[in-house]
Structures are given as C-alpha cells and as structure tokens.
C-alpha positions as CSV (number, residue, x, y, z in Angstrom):
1,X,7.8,6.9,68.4
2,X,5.4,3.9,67.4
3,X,2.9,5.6,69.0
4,X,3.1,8.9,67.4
5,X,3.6,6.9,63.9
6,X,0.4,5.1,64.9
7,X,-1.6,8.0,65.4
8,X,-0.5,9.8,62.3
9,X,-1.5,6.4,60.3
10,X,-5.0,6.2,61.7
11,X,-5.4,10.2,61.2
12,X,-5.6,11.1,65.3
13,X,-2.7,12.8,64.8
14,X,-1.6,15.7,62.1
15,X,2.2,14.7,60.4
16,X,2.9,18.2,61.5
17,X,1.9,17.4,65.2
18,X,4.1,14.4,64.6
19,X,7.0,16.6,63.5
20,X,6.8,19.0,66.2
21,X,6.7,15.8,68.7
22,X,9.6,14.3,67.1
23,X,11.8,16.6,66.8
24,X,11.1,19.6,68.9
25,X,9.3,21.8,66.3
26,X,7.5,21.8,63.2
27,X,7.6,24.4,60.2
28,X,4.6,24.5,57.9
29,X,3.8,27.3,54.9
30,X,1.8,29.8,58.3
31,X,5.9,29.5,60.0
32,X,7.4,27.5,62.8
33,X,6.1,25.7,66.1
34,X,8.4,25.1,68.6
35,X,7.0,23.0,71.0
36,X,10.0,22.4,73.2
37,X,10.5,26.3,73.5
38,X,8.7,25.4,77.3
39,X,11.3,22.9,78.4
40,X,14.5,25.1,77.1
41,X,13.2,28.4,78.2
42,X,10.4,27.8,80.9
43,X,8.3,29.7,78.4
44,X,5.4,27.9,76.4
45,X,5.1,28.4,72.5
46,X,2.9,31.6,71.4
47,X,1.5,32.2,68.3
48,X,1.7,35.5,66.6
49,X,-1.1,35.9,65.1
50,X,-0.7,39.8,63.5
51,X,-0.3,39.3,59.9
52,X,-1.9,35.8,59.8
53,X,-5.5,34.5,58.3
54,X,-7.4,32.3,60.8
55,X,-6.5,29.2,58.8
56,X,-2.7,29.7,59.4
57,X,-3.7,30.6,62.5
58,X,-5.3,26.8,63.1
59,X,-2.8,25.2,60.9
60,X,0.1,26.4,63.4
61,X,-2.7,25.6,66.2
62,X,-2.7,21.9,64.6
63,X,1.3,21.4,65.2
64,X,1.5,21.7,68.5
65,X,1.5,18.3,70.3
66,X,-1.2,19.0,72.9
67,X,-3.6,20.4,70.1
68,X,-2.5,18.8,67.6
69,X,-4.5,15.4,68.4
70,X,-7.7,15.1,66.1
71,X,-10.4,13.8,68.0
C-alpha cells in the first residue's frame, strides 16, 4: 500500500489508478474500472467505448493499474 501511496504522491500514479489497485475497482464521472474482473472471472476489464468521448475513453484507460502508471 506504501508504494501505491508513494506513487500517487510523486504523481507516477493517477488516485484513480490507486483506487482501482486498492480496492478492486475504480468509478470516475466516464463509469467504473474493475480491475480485478480478471482474477474473479478469468476475463480482463473491457472498456465500452459506444457512447463515450475519447477523453472518457483515456480517463477510464488512466484507472486501470497496468495503464494507469504515468511515465
């Protein structure tokens, strides 16, 4: 957890990222992550983008915990 905290802190890492590491999922104004859909379901996390502008498109890109890392 310290090292998620710590990534957040020096802005590798979005607090929504963070979230969806922490707790499973993350829900932002574009809708909901859920990162540990994969390790329930064997399934990974899709985004639907019909409906969606690119940037809630990347914003929902952003919170999930392997893209979520700013580099």
């Amino acid at each position: 957890m310290r090292d998620i905290l710590q990534a957040v802190a020096a802005g590798e890492l979005s607090p929504e990222a963070a979230e969806a590491q922490l707790s499973g999922y993350a829900t932002v104004d574009a809708g909901r992550f859920d990162a540990a859909r994969q390790q329930r379901s064997g399934v990974p996390e899709a985004i639907l983008a019909t409906g969606k502008t690119p940037a809630e498109i990347v914003t929902l890109a952003e919170t999930s915990p392997t893209t979520g890392q700013r580099r």
